[in-house]
C-alpha positions in Angstrom: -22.9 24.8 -51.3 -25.9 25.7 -53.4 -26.9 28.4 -51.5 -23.5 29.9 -50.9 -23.3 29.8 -54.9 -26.6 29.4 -56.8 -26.9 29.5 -60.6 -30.2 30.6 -60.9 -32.0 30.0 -64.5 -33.1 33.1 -66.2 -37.0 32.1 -67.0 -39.0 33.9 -69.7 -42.5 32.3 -71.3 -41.3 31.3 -74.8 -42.9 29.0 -77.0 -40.6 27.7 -79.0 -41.7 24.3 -81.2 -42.3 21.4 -79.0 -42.8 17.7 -79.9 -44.4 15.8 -77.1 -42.5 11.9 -77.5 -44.9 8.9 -75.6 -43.2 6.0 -75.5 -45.5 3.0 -75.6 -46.1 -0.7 -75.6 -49.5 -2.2 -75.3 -50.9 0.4 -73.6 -54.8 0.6 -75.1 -56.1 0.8 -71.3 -54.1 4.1 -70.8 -53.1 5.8 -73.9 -56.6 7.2 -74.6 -56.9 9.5 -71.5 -53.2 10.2 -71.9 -53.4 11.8 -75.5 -56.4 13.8 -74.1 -54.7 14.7 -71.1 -51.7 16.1 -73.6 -54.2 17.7 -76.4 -55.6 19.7 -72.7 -51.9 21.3 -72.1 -51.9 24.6 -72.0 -49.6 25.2 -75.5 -50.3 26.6 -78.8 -51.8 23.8 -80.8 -49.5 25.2 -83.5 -46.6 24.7 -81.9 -46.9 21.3 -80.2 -46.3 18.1 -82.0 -47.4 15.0 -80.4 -46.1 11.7 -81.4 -46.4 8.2 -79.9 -43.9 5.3 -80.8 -45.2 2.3 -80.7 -42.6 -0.4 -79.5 -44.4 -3.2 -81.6 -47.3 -3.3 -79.6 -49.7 -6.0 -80.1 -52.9 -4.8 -78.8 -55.5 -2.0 -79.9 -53.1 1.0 -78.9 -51.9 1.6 -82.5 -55.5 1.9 -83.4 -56.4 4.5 -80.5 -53.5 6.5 -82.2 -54.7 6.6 -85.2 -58.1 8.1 -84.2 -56.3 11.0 -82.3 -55.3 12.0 -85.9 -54.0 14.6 -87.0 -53.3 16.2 -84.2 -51.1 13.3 -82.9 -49.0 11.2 -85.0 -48.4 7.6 -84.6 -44.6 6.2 -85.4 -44.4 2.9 -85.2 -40.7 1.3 -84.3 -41.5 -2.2 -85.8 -40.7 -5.1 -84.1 -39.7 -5.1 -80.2 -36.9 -3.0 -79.5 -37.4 -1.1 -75.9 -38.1 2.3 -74.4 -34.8 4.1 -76.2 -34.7 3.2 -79.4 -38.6 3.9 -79.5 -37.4 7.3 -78.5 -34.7 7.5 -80.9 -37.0 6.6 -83.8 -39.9 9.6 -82.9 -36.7 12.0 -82.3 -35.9 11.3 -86.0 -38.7 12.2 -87.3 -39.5 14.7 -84.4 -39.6 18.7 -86.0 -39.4 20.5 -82.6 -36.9 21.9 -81.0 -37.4 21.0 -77.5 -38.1 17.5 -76.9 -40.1 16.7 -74.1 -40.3 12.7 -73.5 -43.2 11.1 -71.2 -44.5 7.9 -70.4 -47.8 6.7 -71.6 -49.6 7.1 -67.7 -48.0 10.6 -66.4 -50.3 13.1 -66.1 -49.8 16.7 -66.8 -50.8 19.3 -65.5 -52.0 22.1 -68.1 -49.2 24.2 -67.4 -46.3 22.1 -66.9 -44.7 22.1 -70.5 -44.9 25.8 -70.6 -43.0 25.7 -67.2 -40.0 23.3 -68.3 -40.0 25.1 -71.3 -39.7 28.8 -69.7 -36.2 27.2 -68.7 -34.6 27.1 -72.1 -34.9 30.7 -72.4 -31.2 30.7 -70.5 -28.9 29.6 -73.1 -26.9 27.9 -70.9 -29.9 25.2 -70.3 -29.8 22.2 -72.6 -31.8 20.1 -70.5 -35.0 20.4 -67.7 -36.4 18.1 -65.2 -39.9 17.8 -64.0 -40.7 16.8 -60.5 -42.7 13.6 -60.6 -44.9 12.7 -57.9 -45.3 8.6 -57.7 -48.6 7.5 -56.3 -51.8 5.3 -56.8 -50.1 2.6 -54.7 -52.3 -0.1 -53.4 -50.0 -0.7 -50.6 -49.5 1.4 -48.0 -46.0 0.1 -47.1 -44.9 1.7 -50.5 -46.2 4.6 -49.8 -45.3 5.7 -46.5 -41.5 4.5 -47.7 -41.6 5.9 -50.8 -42.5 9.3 -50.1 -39.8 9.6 -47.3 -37.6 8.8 -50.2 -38.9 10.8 -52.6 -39.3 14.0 -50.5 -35.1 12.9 -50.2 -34.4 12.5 -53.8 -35.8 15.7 -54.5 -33.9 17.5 -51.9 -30.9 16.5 -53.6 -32.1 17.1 -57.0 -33.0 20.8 -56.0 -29.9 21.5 -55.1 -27.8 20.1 -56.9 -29.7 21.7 -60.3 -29.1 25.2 -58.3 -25.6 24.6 -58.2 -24.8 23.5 -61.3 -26.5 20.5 -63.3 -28.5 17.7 -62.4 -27.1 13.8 -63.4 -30.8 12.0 -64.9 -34.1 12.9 -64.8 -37.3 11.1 -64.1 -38.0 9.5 -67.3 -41.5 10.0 -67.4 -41.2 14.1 -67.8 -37.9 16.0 -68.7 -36.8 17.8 -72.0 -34.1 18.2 -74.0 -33.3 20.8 -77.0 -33.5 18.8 -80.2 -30.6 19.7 -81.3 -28.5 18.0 -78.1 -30.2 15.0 -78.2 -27.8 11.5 -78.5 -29.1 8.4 -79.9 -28.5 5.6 -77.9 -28.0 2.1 -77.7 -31.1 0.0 -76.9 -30.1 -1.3 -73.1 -28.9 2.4 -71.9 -31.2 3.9 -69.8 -31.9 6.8 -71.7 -33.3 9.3 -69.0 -29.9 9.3 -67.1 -27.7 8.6 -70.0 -29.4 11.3 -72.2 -29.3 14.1 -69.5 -25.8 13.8 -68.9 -24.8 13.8 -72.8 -26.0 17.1 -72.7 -24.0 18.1 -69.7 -21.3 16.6 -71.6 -21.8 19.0 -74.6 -21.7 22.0 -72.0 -24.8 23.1 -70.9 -26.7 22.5 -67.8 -29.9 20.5 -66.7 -32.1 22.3 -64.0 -34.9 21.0 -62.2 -38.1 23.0 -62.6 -40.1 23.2 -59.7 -43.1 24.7 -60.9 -43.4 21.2 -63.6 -45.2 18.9 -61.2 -46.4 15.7 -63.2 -48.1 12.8 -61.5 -47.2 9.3 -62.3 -49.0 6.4 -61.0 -46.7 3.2 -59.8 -47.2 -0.7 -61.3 -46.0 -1.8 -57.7 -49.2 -3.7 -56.3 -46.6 -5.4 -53.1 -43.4 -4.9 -52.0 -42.2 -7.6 -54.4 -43.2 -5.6 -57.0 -41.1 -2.7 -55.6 -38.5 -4.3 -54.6 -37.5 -5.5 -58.2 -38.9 -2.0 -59.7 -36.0 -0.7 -57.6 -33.3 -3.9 -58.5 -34.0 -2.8 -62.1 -33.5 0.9 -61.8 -30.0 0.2 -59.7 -29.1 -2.6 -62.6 -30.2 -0.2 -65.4 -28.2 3.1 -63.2 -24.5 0.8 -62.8 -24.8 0.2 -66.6 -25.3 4.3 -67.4 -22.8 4.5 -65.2 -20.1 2.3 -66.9 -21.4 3.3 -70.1 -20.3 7.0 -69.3 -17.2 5.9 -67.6 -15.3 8.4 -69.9 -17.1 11.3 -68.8 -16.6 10.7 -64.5 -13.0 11.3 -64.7 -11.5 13.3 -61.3 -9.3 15.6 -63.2 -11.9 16.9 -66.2 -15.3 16.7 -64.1 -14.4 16.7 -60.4 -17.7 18.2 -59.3 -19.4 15.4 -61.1 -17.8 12.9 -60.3 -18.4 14.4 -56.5 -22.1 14.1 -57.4 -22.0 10.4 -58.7 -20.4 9.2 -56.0 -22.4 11.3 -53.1 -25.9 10.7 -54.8 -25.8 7.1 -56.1 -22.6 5.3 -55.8 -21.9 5.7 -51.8 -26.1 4.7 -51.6 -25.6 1.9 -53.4 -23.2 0.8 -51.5 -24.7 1.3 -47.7 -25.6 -2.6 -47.6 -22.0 -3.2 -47.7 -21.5 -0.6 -45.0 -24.2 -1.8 -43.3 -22.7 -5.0 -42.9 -19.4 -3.9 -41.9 -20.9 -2.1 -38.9 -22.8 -5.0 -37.8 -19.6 -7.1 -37.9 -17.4 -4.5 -36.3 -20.3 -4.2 -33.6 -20.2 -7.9 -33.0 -16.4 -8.1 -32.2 -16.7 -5.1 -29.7 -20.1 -7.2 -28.3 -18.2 -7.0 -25.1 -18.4 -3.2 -24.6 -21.4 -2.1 -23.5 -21.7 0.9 -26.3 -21.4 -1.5 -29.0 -23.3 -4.5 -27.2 -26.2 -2.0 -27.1 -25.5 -0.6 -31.1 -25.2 -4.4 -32.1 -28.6 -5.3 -30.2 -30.4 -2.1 -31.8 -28.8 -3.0 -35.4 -30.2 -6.7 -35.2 -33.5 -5.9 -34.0 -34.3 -3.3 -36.7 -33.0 -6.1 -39.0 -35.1 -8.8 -37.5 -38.6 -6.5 -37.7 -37.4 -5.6 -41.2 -37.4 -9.4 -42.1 -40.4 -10.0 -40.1 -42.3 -7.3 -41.9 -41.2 -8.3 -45.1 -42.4 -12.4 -44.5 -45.8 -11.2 -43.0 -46.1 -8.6 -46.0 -45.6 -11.5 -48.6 -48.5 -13.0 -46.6 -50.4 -10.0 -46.8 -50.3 -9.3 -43.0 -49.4 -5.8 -42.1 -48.0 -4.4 -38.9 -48.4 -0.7 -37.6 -45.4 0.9 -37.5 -43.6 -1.8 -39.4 -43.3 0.2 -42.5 -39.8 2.3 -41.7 -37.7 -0.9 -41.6 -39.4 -2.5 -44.2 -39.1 0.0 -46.8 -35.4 0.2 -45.4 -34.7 -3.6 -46.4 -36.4 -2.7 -49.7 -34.4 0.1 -50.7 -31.1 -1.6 -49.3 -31.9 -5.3 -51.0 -31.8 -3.6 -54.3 -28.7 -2.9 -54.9 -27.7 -6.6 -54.2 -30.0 -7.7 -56.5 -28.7 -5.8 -59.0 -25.0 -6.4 -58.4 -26.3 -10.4 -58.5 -28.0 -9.3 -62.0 -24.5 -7.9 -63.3 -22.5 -10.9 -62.7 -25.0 -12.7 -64.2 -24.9 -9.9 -67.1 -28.6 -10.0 -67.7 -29.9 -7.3 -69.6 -33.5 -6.3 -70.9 -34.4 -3.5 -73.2 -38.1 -4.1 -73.5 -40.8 -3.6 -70.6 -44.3 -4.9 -69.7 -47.1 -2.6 -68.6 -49.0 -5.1 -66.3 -51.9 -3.3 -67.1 -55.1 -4.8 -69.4 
Protein backbone atom coordinates (compact mmCIF):
# COMPACT_ATOMS: atom_id res chain seq x y z
CA UNK A 1 0.00 0.00 0.00
CA UNK A 2 2.87 2.34 0.72
CA UNK A 3 4.31 2.17 -2.39
CA UNK A 4 1.11 2.36 -4.40
CA UNK A 5 0.50 5.68 -2.34
CA UNK A 6 3.49 7.22 -0.60
CA UNK A 7 3.41 10.52 1.36
CA UNK A 8 6.77 11.51 0.96
CA UNK A 9 8.14 14.33 3.51
CA UNK A 10 9.31 17.47 1.95
CA UNK A 11 12.98 17.76 3.69
CA UNK A 12 14.91 21.13 3.83
CA UNK A 13 18.07 21.74 6.39
CA UNK A 14 16.40 24.22 8.90
CA UNK A 15 17.56 24.98 12.14
CA UNK A 16 14.95 25.91 14.01
CA UNK A 17 15.54 25.95 18.18
CA UNK A 18 16.17 22.59 19.59
CA UNK A 19 16.28 21.50 23.24
CA UNK A 20 17.93 18.25 23.60
CA UNK A 21 15.69 16.39 26.94
CA UNK A 22 18.02 13.35 28.74
CA UNK A 23 16.13 11.63 30.93
CA UNK A 24 18.10 10.23 33.82
CA UNK A 25 18.38 8.41 37.03
CA UNK A 26 21.64 7.46 38.57
CA UNK A 27 23.47 7.42 35.66
CA UNK A 28 27.19 8.97 36.73
CA UNK A 29 28.92 5.94 34.85
CA UNK A 30 27.25 7.12 31.50
CA UNK A 31 26.08 10.65 31.55
CA UNK A 32 29.58 12.13 31.16
CA UNK A 33 30.42 10.63 27.66
CA UNK A 34 26.70 11.17 26.82
CA UNK A 35 26.71 15.12 27.37
CA UNK A 36 29.98 15.11 25.25
CA UNK A 37 28.68 12.99 22.73
CA UNK A 38 25.61 15.65 22.49
CA UNK A 39 27.90 18.99 22.87
CA UNK A 40 29.80 16.99 19.43
CA UNK A 41 26.40 17.13 17.37
CA UNK A 42 26.66 18.75 14.41
CA UNK A 43 24.08 21.95 15.41
CA UNK A 44 24.58 25.50 16.07
CA UNK A 45 25.56 25.84 19.63
CA UNK A 46 23.21 28.75 19.53
CA UNK A 47 20.36 27.05 18.77
CA UNK A 48 20.62 23.81 20.84
CA UNK A 49 19.53 23.62 24.41
CA UNK A 50 20.51 20.75 26.36
CA UNK A 51 18.83 19.83 29.53
CA UNK A 52 19.02 16.70 31.74
CA UNK A 53 16.22 15.82 34.32
CA UNK A 54 17.29 14.22 36.99
CA UNK A 55 14.57 11.74 38.35
CA UNK A 56 15.87 12.13 42.08
CA UNK A 57 18.97 10.44 41.45
CA UNK A 58 21.03 9.56 44.27
CA UNK A 59 24.43 9.21 43.01
CA UNK A 60 27.16 11.75 41.59
CA UNK A 61 25.12 12.42 38.18
CA UNK A 62 23.66 15.66 39.37
CA UNK A 63 27.13 16.80 40.07
CA UNK A 64 28.50 15.66 36.47
CA UNK A 65 25.70 18.04 35.31
CA UNK A 66 26.59 20.67 36.89
CA UNK A 67 30.16 20.80 35.49
CA UNK A 68 28.81 20.67 31.85
CA UNK A 69 27.53 24.18 32.71
CA UNK A 70 26.40 26.42 30.93
CA UNK A 71 26.10 24.85 28.06
CA UNK A 72 23.85 22.08 29.52
CA UNK A 73 21.35 22.75 32.14
CA UNK A 74 20.45 20.42 34.93
CA UNK A 75 16.53 20.26 36.03
CA UNK A 76 16.08 18.39 38.73
CA UNK A 77 12.35 16.60 39.17
CA UNK A 78 12.67 16.08 42.96
CA UNK A 79 11.81 13.02 44.49
CA UNK A 80 11.26 9.71 42.35
CA UNK A 81 8.68 10.10 39.82
CA UNK A 82 9.74 8.07 36.50
CA UNK A 83 10.89 8.56 32.86
CA UNK A 84 7.58 10.88 31.87
CA UNK A 85 7.08 13.19 34.31
CA UNK A 86 10.94 13.74 34.24
CA UNK A 87 10.19 14.65 30.70
CA UNK A 88 7.23 16.63 31.38
CA UNK A 89 9.20 18.81 33.92
CA UNK A 90 12.35 19.74 31.29
CA UNK A 91 9.46 20.34 28.55
CA UNK A 92 8.25 23.00 30.96
CA UNK A 93 10.96 24.72 31.22
CA UNK A 94 12.27 23.65 27.70
CA UNK A 95 12.57 27.08 25.17
CA UNK A 96 12.88 25.15 21.83
CA UNK A 97 10.62 24.36 19.51
CA UNK A 98 11.45 20.89 18.55
CA UNK A 99 11.85 18.64 21.30
CA UNK A 100 14.07 15.90 20.74
CA UNK A 101 13.99 13.32 23.85
CA UNK A 102 16.92 10.67 24.45
CA UNK A 103 18.09 8.34 26.85
CA UNK A 104 21.10 8.85 28.91
CA UNK A 105 23.32 5.89 26.82
CA UNK A 106 22.17 6.52 23.03
CA UNK A 107 24.67 7.64 21.00
CA UNK A 108 24.38 10.09 18.25
CA UNK A 109 25.79 10.36 15.48
CA UNK A 110 26.96 14.12 14.54
CA UNK A 111 24.44 14.47 12.13
CA UNK A 112 21.45 12.86 13.26
CA UNK A 113 19.41 15.83 14.93
CA UNK A 114 19.96 17.89 11.81
CA UNK A 115 18.36 14.87 10.00
CA UNK A 116 15.15 14.41 12.12
CA UNK A 117 14.92 17.97 12.17
CA UNK A 118 15.17 18.53 8.18
CA UNK A 119 11.63 16.62 8.64
CA UNK A 120 9.67 19.42 10.28
CA UNK A 121 10.24 21.57 7.33
CA UNK A 122 6.80 19.76 5.94
CA UNK A 123 4.14 21.31 7.93
CA UNK A 124 2.24 18.44 7.95
CA UNK A 125 5.09 16.67 10.38
CA UNK A 126 4.54 17.03 14.02
CA UNK A 127 6.49 14.23 15.01
CA UNK A 128 10.00 12.13 13.72
CA UNK A 129 11.48 8.91 14.52
CA UNK A 130 14.98 7.83 14.65
CA UNK A 131 16.11 4.39 13.75
CA UNK A 132 17.73 2.95 16.76
CA UNK A 133 20.19 0.21 16.41
CA UNK A 134 20.25 -2.05 19.92
CA UNK A 135 23.52 -3.68 20.53
CA UNK A 136 26.43 -4.25 23.04
CA UNK A 137 24.74 -7.56 24.03
CA UNK A 138 26.81 -9.94 25.89
CA UNK A 139 24.81 -12.76 24.71
CA UNK A 140 24.80 -13.89 21.54
CA UNK A 141 21.31 -15.45 21.70
CA UNK A 142 19.98 -11.81 22.02
CA UNK A 143 21.58 -10.84 19.34
CA UNK A 144 21.14 -13.10 16.57
CA UNK A 145 17.07 -12.89 17.74
CA UNK A 146 17.05 -9.47 18.19
CA UNK A 147 18.31 -8.23 15.01
CA UNK A 148 15.94 -10.61 12.98
CA UNK A 149 13.35 -8.61 14.87
CA UNK A 150 14.61 -5.49 14.61
CA UNK A 151 15.41 -5.60 10.83
CA UNK A 152 11.24 -6.66 11.12
CA UNK A 153 10.15 -3.81 13.18
CA UNK A 154 11.74 -1.48 11.00
CA UNK A 155 10.23 -2.84 7.93
CA UNK A 156 6.98 -2.07 9.26
CA UNK A 157 7.88 1.21 10.66
CA UNK A 158 9.27 2.35 7.13
CA UNK A 159 6.34 1.78 5.65
CA UNK A 160 3.89 2.50 7.52
CA UNK A 161 5.57 6.32 8.12
CA UNK A 162 5.51 6.43 4.03
CA UNK A 163 1.99 5.91 4.08
CA UNK A 164 0.77 7.93 6.55
CA UNK A 165 1.97 8.07 10.31
CA UNK A 166 3.89 5.97 12.51
CA UNK A 167 1.99 4.76 16.09
CA UNK A 168 5.37 5.22 18.81
CA UNK A 169 8.76 5.78 18.48
CA UNK A 170 11.82 4.36 20.02
CA UNK A 171 12.04 6.27 23.07
CA UNK A 172 15.54 6.75 23.17
CA UNK A 173 15.62 9.25 19.93
CA UNK A 174 12.37 10.83 18.34
CA UNK A 175 11.14 14.57 18.37
CA UNK A 176 8.26 16.37 18.69
CA UNK A 177 7.42 20.24 17.96
CA UNK A 178 7.06 21.93 21.36
CA UNK A 179 4.20 23.22 20.80
CA UNK A 180 2.24 19.53 20.26
CA UNK A 181 3.73 18.07 23.07
CA UNK A 182 0.99 16.45 25.89
CA UNK A 183 1.88 16.05 29.37
CA UNK A 184 1.23 12.88 30.68
CA UNK A 185 0.48 10.82 33.51
CA UNK A 186 3.45 9.15 35.24
CA UNK A 187 2.79 5.26 34.28
CA UNK A 188 2.01 6.11 30.42
CA UNK A 189 4.57 5.18 28.32
CA UNK A 190 5.32 8.38 26.89
CA UNK A 191 7.26 7.44 23.62
CA UNK A 192 4.10 5.70 22.20
CA UNK A 193 1.50 7.70 23.98
CA UNK A 194 3.19 11.03 22.99
CA UNK A 195 3.58 10.18 19.32
CA UNK A 196 0.19 9.36 18.82
CA UNK A 197 -1.21 12.60 20.63
CA UNK A 198 0.32 14.34 17.99
CA UNK A 199 -1.32 12.19 15.34
CA UNK A 200 -4.33 12.93 17.24
CA UNK A 201 -3.96 16.79 16.79
CA UNK A 202 -3.53 16.09 12.88
CA UNK A 203 -0.26 15.92 11.77
CA UNK A 204 1.88 12.99 10.96
CA UNK A 205 5.03 11.18 12.48
CA UNK A 206 7.67 9.88 9.83
CA UNK A 207 10.49 7.83 10.37
CA UNK A 208 13.80 9.33 9.28
CA UNK A 209 16.07 6.99 7.86
CA UNK A 210 19.08 9.02 7.58
CA UNK A 211 18.76 9.42 11.99
CA UNK A 212 20.60 6.27 12.86
CA UNK A 213 21.31 6.38 16.81
CA UNK A 214 22.97 3.51 18.62
CA UNK A 215 21.65 2.34 21.86
CA UNK A 216 23.34 -0.17 23.87
CA UNK A 217 20.97 -3.01 25.75
CA UNK A 218 20.90 -3.72 29.85
CA UNK A 219 20.05 -7.41 28.79
CA UNK A 220 23.17 -9.50 30.06
CA UNK A 221 20.77 -13.24 29.56
CA UNK A 222 17.78 -14.02 28.13
CA UNK A 223 16.08 -13.50 31.54
CA UNK A 224 17.04 -10.13 31.33
CA UNK A 225 15.35 -9.93 27.89
CA UNK A 226 12.70 -11.75 28.32
CA UNK A 227 11.29 -9.32 31.09
CA UNK A 228 12.75 -6.15 29.12
CA UNK A 229 10.26 -7.37 26.60
CA UNK A 230 7.20 -8.44 29.33
CA UNK A 231 7.59 -4.74 30.38
CA UNK A 232 7.42 -3.05 27.00
CA UNK A 233 4.09 -5.38 26.16
CA UNK A 234 2.73 -4.45 29.86
CA UNK A 235 3.69 -0.74 29.45
CA UNK A 236 2.23 -1.03 25.22
CA UNK A 237 -1.53 -2.70 26.48
CA UNK A 238 -1.67 0.29 29.00
CA UNK A 239 -0.94 3.10 26.05
CA UNK A 240 -3.17 1.21 24.34
CA UNK A 241 -6.19 1.43 26.80
CA UNK A 242 -5.22 4.74 27.77
CA UNK A 243 -5.83 5.89 24.07
CA UNK A 244 -8.92 3.81 23.73
CA UNK A 245 -10.76 6.97 22.53
CA UNK A 246 -8.68 7.60 19.78
CA UNK A 247 -8.70 3.63 18.01
CA UNK A 248 -12.33 3.91 17.15
CA UNK A 249 -13.25 1.98 13.47
CA UNK A 250 -15.42 4.72 12.26
CA UNK A 251 -13.07 8.04 13.04
CA UNK A 252 -9.50 6.38 12.54
CA UNK A 253 -10.03 3.09 10.51
CA UNK A 254 -6.53 3.16 9.10
CA UNK A 255 -5.26 3.28 12.66
CA UNK A 256 -6.96 1.25 14.08
CA UNK A 257 -5.81 -1.19 11.00
CA UNK A 258 -2.25 -0.40 12.11
CA UNK A 259 -2.88 -1.30 15.96
CA UNK A 260 -4.21 -4.25 15.32
CA UNK A 261 -1.77 -5.54 12.40
CA UNK A 262 1.43 -4.24 14.15
CA UNK A 263 0.88 -4.99 17.86
CA UNK A 264 -2.42 -6.37 18.86
CA UNK A 265 -2.59 -9.57 16.38
CA UNK A 266 1.45 -10.15 17.64
CA UNK A 267 0.56 -10.03 20.86
CA UNK A 268 -1.72 -12.38 20.56
CA UNK A 269 0.16 -15.30 18.36
CA UNK A 270 0.79 -17.33 21.73
CA UNK A 271 -2.84 -17.76 21.80
CA UNK A 272 -2.87 -18.68 18.13
CA UNK A 273 -0.13 -20.66 18.68
CA UNK A 274 -1.84 -22.74 20.98
CA UNK A 275 -4.95 -23.22 19.12
CA UNK A 276 -2.98 -24.68 16.24
CA UNK A 277 -1.17 -27.09 18.38
CA UNK A 278 -4.56 -28.20 19.79
CA UNK A 279 -6.39 -28.33 16.49
CA UNK A 280 -3.21 -30.36 15.24
CA UNK A 281 -3.58 -32.85 18.04
CA UNK A 282 -7.28 -33.73 17.31
CA UNK A 283 -6.41 -34.32 13.49
CA UNK A 284 -3.13 -36.44 14.96
CA UNK A 285 -4.68 -39.18 12.95
CA UNK A 286 -4.08 -37.56 9.54
CA UNK A 287 -0.86 -37.85 8.39
CA UNK A 288 -0.67 -33.87 7.32
CA UNK A 289 -1.36 -32.79 10.67
CA UNK A 290 0.43 -35.88 12.57
CA UNK A 291 3.52 -34.49 10.75
CA UNK A 292 2.50 -30.35 11.54
CA UNK A 293 1.80 -31.53 15.26
CA UNK A 294 5.30 -33.48 15.47
CA UNK A 295 7.15 -30.36 13.75
CA UNK A 296 5.18 -27.84 16.14
CA UNK A 297 6.22 -29.90 19.41
CA UNK A 298 9.72 -30.31 18.50
CA UNK A 299 10.42 -26.63 17.82
CA UNK A 300 8.67 -26.19 21.16
CA UNK A 301 10.70 -28.80 22.96
CA UNK A 302 14.37 -27.28 21.51
CA UNK A 303 12.84 -23.87 22.40
CA UNK A 304 12.46 -25.12 26.12
CA UNK A 305 15.57 -27.00 25.99
CA UNK A 306 17.48 -23.95 24.91
CA UNK A 307 16.03 -21.77 27.27
CA UNK A 308 16.87 -24.38 30.56
CA UNK A 309 20.55 -24.90 29.15
CA UNK A 310 20.76 -20.97 28.52
CA UNK A 311 19.76 -20.33 32.27
CA UNK A 312 22.70 -22.65 32.85
CA UNK A 313 24.81 -20.85 30.71
CA UNK A 314 25.12 -23.71 28.09
CA UNK A 315 24.67 -22.74 24.58
CA UNK A 316 23.68 -24.77 21.58
CA UNK A 317 24.56 -23.88 17.85
CA UNK A 318 21.69 -23.30 15.99
CA UNK A 319 19.53 -23.17 19.08
CA UNK A 320 19.12 -19.47 18.92
CA UNK A 321 15.84 -19.18 16.27
CA UNK A 322 13.53 -21.07 18.73
CA UNK A 323 14.79 -19.63 21.62
CA UNK A 324 14.44 -16.09 20.80
CA UNK A 325 10.94 -17.34 19.46
CA UNK A 326 9.85 -18.48 23.05
CA UNK A 327 11.24 -15.15 24.26
CA UNK A 328 9.43 -12.94 22.12
CA UNK A 329 6.15 -15.18 22.42
CA UNK A 330 6.42 -15.59 26.59
CA UNK A 331 6.20 -11.93 26.74
CA UNK A 332 3.05 -11.20 26.14
CA UNK A 333 1.83 -13.72 28.82
CA UNK A 334 3.76 -12.21 31.14
CA UNK A 335 2.39 -9.16 30.66
CA UNK A 336 -1.22 -10.14 30.45
CA UNK A 337 -0.32 -12.11 34.08
CA UNK A 338 1.10 -8.49 35.13
CA UNK A 339 -2.32 -6.79 34.13
CA UNK A 340 -4.51 -8.97 36.08
CA UNK A 341 -2.38 -8.52 38.76
CA UNK A 342 -2.54 -4.61 37.84
CA UNK A 343 1.06 -3.98 38.75
CA UNK A 344 2.42 -0.93 37.54
CA UNK A 345 5.93 0.91 37.86
CA UNK A 346 6.80 4.32 36.72
CA UNK A 347 10.41 4.49 37.90
CA UNK A 348 13.40 2.34 36.23
CA UNK A 349 16.87 1.02 37.35
CA UNK A 350 19.95 1.42 35.17
CA UNK A 351 21.88 -1.71 36.36
CA UNK A 352 24.84 0.03 35.66
CA UNK A 353 27.64 1.31 38.46
Amino acid sequence: MAQLRPRPVRKEPIVPTVSFIIAAYNEEAAIGAKLANTLALDYPAERLEILVASDGSTDRTDAIVRSFAPRVRLVPVGGRHGKTIAQNRAVEVATGEILVFSDATTVYPAGSVRAMVADFADPAVGAVAARVVMGAETDETIVKGRSIYADYEFFLRRYESRLHSLLGAAGAAYAVRRRLYTPLEAHVISDFVQVVKVVEQGYRAVLEDDAICFEPSESRSIGDELERRARVITRGIRGQLYLASFFHPLRHPWFCFQMLSHRLLRWAVPLFLAVALAANALLVTRPFYRALFVGQAAFYLAAALAYALERRNIRLPGLFIPLYFFVVNLAPLLALRALLRGEQKATWETGRT
